[in-house]
MDAnalysis code that builds the backbone (N, CA, C; Angstrom):
import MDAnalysis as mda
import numpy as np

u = mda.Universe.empty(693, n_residues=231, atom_resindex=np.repeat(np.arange(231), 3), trajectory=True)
u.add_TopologyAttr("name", ["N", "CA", "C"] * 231)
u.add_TopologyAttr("resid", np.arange(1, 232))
u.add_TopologyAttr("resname", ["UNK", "UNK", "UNK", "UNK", "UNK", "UNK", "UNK", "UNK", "UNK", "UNK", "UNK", "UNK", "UNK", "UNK", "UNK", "UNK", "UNK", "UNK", "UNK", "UNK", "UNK", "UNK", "UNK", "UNK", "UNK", "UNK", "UNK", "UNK", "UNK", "UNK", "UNK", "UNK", "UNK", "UNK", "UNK", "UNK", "UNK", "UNK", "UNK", "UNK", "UNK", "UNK", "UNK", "UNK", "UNK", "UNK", "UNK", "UNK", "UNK", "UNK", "UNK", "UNK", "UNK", "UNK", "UNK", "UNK", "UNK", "UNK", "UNK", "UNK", "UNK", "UNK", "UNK", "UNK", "UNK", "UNK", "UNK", "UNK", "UNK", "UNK", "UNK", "UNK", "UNK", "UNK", "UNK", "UNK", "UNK", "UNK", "UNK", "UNK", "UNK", "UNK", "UNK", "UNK", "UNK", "UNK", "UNK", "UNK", "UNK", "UNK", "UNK", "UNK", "UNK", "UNK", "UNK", "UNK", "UNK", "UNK", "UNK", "UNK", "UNK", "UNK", "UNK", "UNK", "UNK", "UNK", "UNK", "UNK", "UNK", "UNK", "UNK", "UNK", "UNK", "UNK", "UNK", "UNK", "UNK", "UNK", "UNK", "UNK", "UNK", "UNK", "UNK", "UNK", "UNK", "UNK", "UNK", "UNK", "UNK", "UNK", "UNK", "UNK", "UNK", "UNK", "UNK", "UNK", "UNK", "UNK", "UNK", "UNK", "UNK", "UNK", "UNK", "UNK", "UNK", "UNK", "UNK", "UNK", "UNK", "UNK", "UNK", "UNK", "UNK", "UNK", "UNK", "UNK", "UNK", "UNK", "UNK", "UNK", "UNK", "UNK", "UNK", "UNK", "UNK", "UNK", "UNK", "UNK", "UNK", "UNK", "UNK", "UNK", "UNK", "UNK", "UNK", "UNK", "UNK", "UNK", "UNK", "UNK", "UNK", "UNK", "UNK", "UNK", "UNK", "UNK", "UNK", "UNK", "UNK", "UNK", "UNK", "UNK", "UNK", "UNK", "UNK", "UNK", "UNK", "UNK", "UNK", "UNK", "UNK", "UNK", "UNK", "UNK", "UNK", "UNK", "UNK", "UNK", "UNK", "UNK", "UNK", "UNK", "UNK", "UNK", "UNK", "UNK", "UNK", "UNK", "UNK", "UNK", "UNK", "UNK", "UNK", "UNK", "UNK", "UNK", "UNK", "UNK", "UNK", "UNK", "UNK"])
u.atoms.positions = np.array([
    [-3.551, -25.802, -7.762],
    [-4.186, -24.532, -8.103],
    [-3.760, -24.127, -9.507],
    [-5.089, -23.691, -10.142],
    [-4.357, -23.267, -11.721],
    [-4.709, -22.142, -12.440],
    [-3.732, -21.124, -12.323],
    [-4.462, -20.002, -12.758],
    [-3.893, -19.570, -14.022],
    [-4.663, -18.332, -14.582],
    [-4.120, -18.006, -16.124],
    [-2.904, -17.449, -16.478],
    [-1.627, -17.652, -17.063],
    [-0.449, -17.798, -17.331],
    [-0.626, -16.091, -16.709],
    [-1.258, -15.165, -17.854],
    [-0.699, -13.655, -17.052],
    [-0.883, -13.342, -15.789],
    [-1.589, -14.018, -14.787],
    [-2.098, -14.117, -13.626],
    [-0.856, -14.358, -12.493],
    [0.348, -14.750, -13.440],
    [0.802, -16.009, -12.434],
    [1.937, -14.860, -11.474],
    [2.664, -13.919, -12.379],
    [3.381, -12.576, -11.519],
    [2.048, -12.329, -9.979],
    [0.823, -12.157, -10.333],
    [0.100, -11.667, -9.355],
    [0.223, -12.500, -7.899],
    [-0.092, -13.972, -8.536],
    [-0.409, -15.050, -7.789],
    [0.882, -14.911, -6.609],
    [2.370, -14.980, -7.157],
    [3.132, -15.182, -6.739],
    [3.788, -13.985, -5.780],
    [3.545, -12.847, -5.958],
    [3.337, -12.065, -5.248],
    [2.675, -12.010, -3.934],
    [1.441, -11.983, -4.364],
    [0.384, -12.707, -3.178],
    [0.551, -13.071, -2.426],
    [1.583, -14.331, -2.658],
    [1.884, -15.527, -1.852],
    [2.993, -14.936, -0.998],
    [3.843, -14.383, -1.536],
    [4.915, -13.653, -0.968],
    [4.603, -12.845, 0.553],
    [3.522, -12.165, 0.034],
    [3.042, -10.668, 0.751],
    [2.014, -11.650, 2.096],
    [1.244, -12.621, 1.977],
    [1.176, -13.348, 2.702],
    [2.061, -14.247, 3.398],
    [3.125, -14.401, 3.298],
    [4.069, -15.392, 3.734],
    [4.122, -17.061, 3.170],
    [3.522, -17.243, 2.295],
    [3.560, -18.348, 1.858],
    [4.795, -19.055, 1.696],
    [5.479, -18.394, 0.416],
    [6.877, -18.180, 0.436],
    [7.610, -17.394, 1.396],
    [8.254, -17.738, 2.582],
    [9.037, -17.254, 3.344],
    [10.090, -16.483, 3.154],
    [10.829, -15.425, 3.506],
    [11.693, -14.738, 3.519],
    [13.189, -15.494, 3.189],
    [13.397, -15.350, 2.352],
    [14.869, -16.088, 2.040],
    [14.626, -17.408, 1.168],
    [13.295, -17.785, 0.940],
    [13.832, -19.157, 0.693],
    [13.043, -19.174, -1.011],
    [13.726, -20.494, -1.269],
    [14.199, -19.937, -2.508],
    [12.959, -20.764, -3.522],
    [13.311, -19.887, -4.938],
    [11.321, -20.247, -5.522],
    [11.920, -20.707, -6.749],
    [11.810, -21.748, -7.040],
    [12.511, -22.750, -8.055],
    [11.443, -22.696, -9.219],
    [11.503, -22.709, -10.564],
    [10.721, -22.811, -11.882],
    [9.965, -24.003, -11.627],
    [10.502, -24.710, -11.455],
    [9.600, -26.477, -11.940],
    [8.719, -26.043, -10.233],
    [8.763, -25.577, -9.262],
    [8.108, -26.625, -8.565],
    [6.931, -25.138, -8.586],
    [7.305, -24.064, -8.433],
    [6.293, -23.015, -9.084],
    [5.222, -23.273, -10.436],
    [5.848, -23.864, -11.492],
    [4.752, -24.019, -12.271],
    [3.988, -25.088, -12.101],
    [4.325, -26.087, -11.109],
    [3.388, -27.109, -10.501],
    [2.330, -26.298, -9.690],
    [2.501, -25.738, -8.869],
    [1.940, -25.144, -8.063],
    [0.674, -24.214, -8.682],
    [1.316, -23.845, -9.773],
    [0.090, -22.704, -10.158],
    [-0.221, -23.135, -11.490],
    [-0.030, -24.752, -11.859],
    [-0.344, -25.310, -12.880],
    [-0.503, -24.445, -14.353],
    [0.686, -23.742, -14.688],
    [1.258, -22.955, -15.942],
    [2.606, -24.018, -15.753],
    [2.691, -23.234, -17.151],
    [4.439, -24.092, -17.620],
    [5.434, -22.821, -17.131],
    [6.712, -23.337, -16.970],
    [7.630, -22.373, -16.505],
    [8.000, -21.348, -17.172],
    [7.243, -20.830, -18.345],
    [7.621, -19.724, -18.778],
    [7.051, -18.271, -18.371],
    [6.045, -18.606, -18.434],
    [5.336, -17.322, -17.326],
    [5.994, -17.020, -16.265],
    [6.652, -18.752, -15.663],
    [6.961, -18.365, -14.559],
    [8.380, -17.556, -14.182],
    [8.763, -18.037, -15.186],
    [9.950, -17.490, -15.238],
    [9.992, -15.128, -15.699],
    [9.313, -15.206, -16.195],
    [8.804, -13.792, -16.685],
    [8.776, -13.233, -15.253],
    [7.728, -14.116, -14.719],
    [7.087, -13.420, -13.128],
    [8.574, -13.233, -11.982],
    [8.831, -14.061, -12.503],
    [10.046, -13.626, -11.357],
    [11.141, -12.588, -11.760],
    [11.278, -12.443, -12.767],
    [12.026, -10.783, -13.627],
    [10.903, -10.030, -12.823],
    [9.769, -9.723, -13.238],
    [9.226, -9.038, -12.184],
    [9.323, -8.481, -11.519],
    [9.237, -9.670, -10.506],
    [9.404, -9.571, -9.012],
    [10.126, -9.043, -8.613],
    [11.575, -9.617, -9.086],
    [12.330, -9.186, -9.138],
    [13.093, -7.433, -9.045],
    [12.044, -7.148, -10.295],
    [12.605, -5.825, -10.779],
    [11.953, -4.785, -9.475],
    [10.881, -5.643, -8.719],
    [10.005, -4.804, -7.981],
    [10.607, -5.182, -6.422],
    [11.571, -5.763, -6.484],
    [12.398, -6.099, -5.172],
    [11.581, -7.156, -3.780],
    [11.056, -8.248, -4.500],
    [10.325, -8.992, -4.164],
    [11.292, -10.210, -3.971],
    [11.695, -10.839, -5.206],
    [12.969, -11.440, -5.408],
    [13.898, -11.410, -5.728],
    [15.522, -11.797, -5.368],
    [16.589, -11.433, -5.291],
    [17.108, -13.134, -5.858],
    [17.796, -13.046, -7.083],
    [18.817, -13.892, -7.705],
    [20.185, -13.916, -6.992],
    [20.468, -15.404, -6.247],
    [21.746, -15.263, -5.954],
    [22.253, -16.784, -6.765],
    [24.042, -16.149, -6.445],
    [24.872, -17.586, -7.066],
    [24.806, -18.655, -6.318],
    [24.948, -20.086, -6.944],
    [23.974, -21.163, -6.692],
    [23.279, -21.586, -6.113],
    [21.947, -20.304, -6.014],
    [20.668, -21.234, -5.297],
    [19.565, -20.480, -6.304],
    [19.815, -19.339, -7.359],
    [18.770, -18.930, -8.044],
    [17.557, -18.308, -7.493],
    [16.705, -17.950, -7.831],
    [15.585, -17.000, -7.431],
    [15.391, -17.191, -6.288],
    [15.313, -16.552, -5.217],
    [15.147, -16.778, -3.817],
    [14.483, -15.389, -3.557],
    [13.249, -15.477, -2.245],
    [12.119, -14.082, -1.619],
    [13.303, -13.105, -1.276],
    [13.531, -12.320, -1.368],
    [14.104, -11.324, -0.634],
    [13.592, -10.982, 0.928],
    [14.637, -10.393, 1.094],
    [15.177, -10.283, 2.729],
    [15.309, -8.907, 3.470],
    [14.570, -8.064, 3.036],
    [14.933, -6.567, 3.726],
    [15.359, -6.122, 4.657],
    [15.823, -5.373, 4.785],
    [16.592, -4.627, 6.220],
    [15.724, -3.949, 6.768],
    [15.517, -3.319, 7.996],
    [14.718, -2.597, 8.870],
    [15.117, -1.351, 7.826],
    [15.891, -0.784, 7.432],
    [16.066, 0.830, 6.973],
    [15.491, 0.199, 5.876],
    [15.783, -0.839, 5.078],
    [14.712, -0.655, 3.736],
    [13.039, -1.123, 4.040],
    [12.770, -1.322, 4.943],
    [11.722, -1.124, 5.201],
    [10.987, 0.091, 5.547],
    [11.773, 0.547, 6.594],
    [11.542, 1.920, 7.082],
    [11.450, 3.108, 6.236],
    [12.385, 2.715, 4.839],
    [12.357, 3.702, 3.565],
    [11.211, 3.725, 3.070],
    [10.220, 2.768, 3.386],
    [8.855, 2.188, 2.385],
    [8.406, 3.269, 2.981],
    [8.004, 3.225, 3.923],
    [6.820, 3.902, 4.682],
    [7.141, 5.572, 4.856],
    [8.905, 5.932, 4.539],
    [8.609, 6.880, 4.751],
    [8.508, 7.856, 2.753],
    [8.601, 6.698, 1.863],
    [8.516, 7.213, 0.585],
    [6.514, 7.487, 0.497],
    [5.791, 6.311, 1.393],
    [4.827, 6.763, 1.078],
    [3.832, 7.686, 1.843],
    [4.489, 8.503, 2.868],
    [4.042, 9.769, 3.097],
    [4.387, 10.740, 2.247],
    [5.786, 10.807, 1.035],
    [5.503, 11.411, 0.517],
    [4.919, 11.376, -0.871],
    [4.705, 10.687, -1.435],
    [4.178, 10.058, -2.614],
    [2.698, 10.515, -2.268],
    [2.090, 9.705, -1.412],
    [0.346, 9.925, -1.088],
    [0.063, 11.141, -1.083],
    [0.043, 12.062, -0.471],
    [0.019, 13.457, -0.818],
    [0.044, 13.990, -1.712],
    [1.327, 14.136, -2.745],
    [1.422, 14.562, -3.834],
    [0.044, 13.733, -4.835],
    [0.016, 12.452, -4.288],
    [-0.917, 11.862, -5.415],
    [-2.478, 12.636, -5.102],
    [-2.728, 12.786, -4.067],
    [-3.884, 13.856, -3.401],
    [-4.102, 15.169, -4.440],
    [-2.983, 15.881, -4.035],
    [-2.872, 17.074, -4.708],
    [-3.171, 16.611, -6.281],
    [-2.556, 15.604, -6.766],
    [-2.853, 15.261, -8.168],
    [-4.347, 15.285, -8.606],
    [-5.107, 14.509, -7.909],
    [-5.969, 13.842, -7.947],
    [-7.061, 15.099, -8.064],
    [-6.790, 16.263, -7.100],
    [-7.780, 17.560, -6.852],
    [-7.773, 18.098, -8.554],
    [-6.907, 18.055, -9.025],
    [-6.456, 18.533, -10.784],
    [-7.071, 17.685, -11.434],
    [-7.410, 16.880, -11.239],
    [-7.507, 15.526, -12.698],
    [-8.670, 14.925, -12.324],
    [-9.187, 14.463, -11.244],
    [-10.235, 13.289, -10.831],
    [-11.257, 13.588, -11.615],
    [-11.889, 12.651, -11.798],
    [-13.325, 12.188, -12.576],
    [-14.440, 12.354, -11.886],
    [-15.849, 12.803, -12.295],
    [-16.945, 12.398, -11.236],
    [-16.991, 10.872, -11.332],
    [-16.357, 10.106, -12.111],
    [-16.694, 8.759, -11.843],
    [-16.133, 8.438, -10.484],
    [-14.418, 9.115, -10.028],
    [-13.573, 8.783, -9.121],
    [-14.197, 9.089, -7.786],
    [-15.098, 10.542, -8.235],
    [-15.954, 11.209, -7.082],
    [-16.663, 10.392, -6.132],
    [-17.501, 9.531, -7.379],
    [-18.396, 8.952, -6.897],
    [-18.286, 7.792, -5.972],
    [-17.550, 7.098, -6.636],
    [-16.295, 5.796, -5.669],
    [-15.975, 6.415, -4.229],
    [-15.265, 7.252, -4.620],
    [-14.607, 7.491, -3.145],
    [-15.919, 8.060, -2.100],
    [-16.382, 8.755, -2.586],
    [-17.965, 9.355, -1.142],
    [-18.484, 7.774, -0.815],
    [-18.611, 7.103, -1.952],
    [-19.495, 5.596, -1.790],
    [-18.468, 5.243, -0.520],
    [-17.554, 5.112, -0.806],
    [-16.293, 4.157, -0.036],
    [-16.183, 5.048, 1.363],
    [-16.794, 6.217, 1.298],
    [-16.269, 7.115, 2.708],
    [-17.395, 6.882, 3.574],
    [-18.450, 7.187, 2.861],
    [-20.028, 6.706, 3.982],
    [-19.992, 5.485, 3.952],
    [-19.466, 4.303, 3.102],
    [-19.801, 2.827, 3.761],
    [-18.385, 2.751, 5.366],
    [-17.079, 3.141, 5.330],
    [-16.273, 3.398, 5.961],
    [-17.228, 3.998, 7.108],
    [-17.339, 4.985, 6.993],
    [-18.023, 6.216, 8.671],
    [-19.239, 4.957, 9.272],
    [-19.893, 5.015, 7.882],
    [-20.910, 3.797, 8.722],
    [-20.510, 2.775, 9.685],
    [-19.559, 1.705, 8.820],
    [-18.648, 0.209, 9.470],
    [-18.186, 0.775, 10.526],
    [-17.608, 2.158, 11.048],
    [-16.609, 2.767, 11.872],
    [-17.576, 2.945, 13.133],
    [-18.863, 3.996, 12.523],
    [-19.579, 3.932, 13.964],
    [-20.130, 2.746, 14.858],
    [-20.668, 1.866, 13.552],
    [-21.184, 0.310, 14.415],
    [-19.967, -0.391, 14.344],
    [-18.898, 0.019, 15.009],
    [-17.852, -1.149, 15.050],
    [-17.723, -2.383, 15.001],
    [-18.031, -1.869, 13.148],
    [-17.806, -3.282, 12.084],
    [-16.780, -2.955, 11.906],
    [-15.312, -3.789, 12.282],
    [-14.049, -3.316, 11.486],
    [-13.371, -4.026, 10.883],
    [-14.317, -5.384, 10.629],
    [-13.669, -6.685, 9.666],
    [-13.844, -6.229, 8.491],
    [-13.767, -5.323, 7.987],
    [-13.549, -5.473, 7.028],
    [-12.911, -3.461, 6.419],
    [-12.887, -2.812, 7.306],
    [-12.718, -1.675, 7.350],
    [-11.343, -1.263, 6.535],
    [-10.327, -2.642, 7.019],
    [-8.762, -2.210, 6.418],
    [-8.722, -2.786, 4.610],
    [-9.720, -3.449, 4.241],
    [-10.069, -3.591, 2.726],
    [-10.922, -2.446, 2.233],
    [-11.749, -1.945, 2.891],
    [-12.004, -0.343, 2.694],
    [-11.334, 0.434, 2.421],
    [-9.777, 0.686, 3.387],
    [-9.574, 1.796, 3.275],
    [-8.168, 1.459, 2.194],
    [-8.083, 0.318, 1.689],
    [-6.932, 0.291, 1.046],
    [-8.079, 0.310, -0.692],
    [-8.900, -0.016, -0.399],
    [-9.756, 0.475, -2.219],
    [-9.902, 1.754, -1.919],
    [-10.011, 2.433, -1.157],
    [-10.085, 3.971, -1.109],
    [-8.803, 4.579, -1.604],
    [-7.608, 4.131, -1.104],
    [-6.045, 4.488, -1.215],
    [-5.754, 4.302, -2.592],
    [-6.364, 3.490, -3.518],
    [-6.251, 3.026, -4.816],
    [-6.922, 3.855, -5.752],
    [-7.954, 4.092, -5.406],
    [-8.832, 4.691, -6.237],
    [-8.173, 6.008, -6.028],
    [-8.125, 6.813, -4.929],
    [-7.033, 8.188, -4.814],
    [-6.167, 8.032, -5.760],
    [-4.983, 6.818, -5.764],
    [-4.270, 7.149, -6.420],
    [-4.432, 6.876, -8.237],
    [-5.988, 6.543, -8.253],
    [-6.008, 6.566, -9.792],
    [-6.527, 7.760, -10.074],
    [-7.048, 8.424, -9.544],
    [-7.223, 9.877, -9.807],
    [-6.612, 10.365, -10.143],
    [-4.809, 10.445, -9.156],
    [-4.343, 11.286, -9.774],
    [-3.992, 11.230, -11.388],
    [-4.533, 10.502, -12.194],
    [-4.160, 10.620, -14.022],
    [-2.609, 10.143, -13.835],
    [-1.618, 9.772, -13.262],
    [-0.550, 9.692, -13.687],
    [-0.522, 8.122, -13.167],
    [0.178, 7.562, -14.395],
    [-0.434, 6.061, -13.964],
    [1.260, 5.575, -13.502],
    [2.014, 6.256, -13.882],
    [3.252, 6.164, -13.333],
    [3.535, 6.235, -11.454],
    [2.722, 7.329, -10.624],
    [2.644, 7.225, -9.794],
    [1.978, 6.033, -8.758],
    [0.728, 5.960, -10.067],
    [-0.484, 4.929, -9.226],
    [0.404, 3.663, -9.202],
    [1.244, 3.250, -10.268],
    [1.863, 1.997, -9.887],
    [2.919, 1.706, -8.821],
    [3.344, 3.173, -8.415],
    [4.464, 2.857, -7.584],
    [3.864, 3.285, -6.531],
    [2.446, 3.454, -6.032],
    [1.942, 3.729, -4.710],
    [1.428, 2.001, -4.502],
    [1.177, 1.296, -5.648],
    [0.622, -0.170, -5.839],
    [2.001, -0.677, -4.710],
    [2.731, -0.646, -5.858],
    [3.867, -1.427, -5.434],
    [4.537, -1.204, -3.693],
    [4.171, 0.033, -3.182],
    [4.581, 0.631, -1.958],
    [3.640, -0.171, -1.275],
    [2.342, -0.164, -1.625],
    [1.229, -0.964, -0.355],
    [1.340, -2.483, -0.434],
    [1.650, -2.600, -1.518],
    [2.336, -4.317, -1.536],
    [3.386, -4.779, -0.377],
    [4.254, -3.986, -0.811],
    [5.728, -3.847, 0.166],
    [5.411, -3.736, 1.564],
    [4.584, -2.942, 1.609],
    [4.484, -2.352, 3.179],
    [3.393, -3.761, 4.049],
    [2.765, -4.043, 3.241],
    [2.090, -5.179, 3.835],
    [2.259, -6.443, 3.408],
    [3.704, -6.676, 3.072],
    [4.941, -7.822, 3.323],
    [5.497, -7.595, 4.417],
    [6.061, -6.677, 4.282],
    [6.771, -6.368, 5.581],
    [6.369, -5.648, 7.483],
    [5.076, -5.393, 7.119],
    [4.350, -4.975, 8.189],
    [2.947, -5.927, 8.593],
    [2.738, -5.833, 10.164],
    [1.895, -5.699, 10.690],
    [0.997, -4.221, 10.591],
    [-0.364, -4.001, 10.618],
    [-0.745, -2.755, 10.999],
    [-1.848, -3.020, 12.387],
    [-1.450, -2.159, 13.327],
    [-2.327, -2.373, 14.152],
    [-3.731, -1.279, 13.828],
    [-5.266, -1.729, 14.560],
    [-5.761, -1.448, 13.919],
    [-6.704, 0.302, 14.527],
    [-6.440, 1.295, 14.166],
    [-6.510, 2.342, 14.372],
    [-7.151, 2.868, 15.923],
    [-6.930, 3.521, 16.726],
    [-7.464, 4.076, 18.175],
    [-9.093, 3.874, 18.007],
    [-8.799, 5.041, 16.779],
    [-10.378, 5.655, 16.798],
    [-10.745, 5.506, 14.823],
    [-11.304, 4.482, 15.066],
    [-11.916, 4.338, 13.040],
    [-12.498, 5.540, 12.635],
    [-13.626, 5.933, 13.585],
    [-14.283, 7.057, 13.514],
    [-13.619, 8.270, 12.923],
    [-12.160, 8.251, 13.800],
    [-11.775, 9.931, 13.618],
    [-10.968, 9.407, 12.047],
    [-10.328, 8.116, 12.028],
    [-10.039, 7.943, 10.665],
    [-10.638, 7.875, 9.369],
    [-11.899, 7.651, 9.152],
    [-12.656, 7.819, 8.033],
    [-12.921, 9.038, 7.941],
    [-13.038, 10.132, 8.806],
    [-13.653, 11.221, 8.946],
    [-11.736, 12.360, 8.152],
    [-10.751, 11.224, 8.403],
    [-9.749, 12.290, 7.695],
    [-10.238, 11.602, 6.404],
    [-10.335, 10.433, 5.912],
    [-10.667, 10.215, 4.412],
    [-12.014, 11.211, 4.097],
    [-12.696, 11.423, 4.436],
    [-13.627, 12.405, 4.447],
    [-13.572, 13.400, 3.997],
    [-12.429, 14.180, 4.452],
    [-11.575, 15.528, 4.508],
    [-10.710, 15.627, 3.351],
    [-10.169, 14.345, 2.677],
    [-9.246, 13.991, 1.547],
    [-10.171, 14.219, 0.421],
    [-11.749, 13.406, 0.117],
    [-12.322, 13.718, -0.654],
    [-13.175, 14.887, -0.880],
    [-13.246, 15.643, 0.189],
    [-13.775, 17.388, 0.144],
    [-13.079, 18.067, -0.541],
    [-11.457, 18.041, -0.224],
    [-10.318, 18.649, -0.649],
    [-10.581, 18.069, -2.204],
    [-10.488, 17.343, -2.912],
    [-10.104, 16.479, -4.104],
    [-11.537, 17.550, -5.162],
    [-12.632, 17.115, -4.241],
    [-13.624, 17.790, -4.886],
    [-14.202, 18.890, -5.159],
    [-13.702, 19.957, -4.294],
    [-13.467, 21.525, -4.130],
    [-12.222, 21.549, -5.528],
    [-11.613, 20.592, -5.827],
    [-10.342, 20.563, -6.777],
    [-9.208, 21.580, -6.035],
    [-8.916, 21.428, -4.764],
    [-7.845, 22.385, -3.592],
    [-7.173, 21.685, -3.311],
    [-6.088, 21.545, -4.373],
    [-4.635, 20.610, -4.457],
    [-3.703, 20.904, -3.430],
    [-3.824, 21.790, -2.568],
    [-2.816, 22.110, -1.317],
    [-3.629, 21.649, -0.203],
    [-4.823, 21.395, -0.095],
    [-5.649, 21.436, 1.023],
    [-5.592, 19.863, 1.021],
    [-5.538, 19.046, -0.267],
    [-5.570, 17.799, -0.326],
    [-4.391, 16.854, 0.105],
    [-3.474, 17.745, -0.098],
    [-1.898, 16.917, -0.149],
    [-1.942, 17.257, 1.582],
    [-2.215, 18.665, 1.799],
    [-2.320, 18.790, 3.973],
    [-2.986, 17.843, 4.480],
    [-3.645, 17.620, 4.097],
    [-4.928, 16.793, 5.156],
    [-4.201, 15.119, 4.553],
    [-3.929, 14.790, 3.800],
    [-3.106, 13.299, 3.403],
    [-2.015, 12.931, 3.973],
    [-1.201, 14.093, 4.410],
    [0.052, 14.260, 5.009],
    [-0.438, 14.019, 6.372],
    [-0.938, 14.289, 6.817],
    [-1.659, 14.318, 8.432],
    [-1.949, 12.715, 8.291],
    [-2.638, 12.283, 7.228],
    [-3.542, 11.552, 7.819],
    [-2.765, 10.116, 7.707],
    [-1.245, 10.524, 6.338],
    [-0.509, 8.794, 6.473],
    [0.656, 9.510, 7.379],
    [0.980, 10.472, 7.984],
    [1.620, 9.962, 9.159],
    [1.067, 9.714, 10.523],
    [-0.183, 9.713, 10.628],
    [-0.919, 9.394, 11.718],
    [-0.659, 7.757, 11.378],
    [-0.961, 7.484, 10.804],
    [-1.171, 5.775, 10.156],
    [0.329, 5.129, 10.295],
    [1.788, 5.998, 10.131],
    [2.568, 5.344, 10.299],
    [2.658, 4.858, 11.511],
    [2.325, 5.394, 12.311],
    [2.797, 4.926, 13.666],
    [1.926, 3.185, 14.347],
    [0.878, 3.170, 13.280],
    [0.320, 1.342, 13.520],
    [0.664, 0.537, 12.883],
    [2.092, 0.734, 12.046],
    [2.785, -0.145, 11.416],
    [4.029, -0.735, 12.317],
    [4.026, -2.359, 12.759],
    [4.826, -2.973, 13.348],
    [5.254, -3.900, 12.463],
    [7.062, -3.875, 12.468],
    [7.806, -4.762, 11.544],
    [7.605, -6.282, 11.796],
    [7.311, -7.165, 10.866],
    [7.018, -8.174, 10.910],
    [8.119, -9.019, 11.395],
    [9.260, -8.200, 11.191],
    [10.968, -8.835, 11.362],
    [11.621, -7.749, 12.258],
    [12.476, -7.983, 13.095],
    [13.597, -7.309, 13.746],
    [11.900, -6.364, 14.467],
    [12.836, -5.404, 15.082],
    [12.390, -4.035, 16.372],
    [11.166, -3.028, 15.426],
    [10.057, -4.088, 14.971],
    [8.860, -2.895, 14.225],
    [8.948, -1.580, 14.660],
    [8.403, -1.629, 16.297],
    [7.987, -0.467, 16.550],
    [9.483, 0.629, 16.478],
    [10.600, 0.458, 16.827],
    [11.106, 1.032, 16.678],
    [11.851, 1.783, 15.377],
    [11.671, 0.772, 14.431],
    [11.996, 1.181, 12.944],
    [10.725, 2.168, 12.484],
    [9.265, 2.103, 13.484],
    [8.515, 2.952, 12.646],
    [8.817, 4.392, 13.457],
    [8.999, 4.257, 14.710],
    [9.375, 5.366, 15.244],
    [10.230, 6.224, 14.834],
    [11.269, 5.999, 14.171],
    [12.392, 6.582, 13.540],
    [12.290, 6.803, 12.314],
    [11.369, 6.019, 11.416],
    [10.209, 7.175, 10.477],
    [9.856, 8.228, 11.146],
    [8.821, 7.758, 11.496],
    [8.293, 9.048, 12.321],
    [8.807, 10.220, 12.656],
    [9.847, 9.875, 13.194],
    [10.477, 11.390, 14.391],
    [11.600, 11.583, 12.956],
    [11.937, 11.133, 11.503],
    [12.738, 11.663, 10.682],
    [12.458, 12.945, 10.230],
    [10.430, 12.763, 10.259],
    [10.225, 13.857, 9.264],
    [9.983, 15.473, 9.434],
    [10.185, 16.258, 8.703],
    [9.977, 17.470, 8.978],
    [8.190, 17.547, 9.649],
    [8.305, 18.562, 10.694],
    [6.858, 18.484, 11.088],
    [6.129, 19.257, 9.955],
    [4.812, 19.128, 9.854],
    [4.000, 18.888, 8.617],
    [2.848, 20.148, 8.785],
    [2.905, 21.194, 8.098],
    [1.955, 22.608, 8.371],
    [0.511, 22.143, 7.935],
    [-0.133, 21.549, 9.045],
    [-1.341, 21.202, 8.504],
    [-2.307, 21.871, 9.588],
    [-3.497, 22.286, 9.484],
    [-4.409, 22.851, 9.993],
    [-5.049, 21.665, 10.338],
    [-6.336, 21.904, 11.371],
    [-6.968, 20.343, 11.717],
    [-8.051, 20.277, 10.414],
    [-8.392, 19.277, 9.955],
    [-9.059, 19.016, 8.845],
    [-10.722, 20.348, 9.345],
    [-11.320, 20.660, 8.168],
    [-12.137, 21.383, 7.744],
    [-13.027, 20.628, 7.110],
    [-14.464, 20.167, 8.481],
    [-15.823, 19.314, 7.761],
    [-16.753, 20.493, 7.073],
])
């Protein structure tokens, strides 16, 4: 496989977040730039990276090796991005674009649609370009990268099972882009808060006691003053 030298951080990631590269084991220069047919200097870049983004972990004599998380640093993921998403909500009601507008309604009626004719192959790539585009709204590109980097993480390390009811879930993305577009930065960050801790609870750890590491998210957080969403 041969992709373009700046490509190659992505590639390798990828591979990660899919399991390609396994947990612990270790990602050597020469046999990486075979693999993604670049020379080892990219490759070597990509793994500072990775690195810096806690993907890979440098140890003494075995060199770049996948990292290995703990249930609490996992459990930290999910509970940084209930609060992050929200705030990026509220951002987003201040700043968004009608271009962003337009994306997200597109992305909410193709969602409600797939949801009622339970089409749902493809529903969880829906709702994660929806989650993206939110967070490019909010204008702060500092946030949008570290909500990137959180959904990366979280789907390395997680299973998600796939929602009760799609229906009632597109219908809170629904409620996210009313809020955003009224520009009602408190109404946006409520109804987001509702709607990713509803979502934590279909995250099962890929490693060690899932359900119970998400549970203890869960029951950490302060309960959340939200009204039921407003169609």
């Amino acid at each position: 496989m041969r992709i373009p030298a700046h490509s190659v951080c992505t590639a390798i990631r990828d591979d990660i977040v899919a399991g390609v590269h396994a947990r612990g084991s270790r990602l050597t220069e020469e046999l990486l730039a075979r693999r993604y047919g670049v020379s080892r200097v990219p490759v070597r870049e990509a793994l500072r990276t990775l690195e810096a983004e806690g993907f890979v972990v440098t140890r003494r004599h075995a060199g770049a090796c996948v990292a290995e998380p703990t249930e609490q640093e996992a459990g930290d993921l999910l509970e940084m991005r209930m609060l992050l998403e929200p705030l990026g909500a509220a951002r987003a009601a201040q700043r968004r674009t009608e271009a962003h507008l337009k994306v997200l309604r597109g992305l909410v009626r193709l969602g409600q649609e797939r949801a009622r004719r339970g089409s749902s192959d493809d529903l969880r790539s829906l709702g994660g370009w929806f989650h993206e585009t939110l967070a490019q709204a909010s204008g702060s590109p500092a946030l949008t990268s570290m909500l990137t980097q959180l959904r990366h993480k979280i789907a390395w390390m997680y299973a998600v099972d796939a929602p009760a009811s799609p229906v009632e879930s597109w219908t809170e993305h629904g409620a996210i882009v009313d809020a955003v577009a009224r520009g009602d930065g408190e109404r946006a960050r409520a109804v987001t808060a509702l709607h990713a801790e509803r979502a934590t609870g279909a995250h099962r750890l890929r490693f060690g006691s899932g359900r119970e590491s998400a549970d203890r998210v869960r029951n950490s957080q302060h309960p959340v003053n939200t009204a039921s969403p407003r169609h």
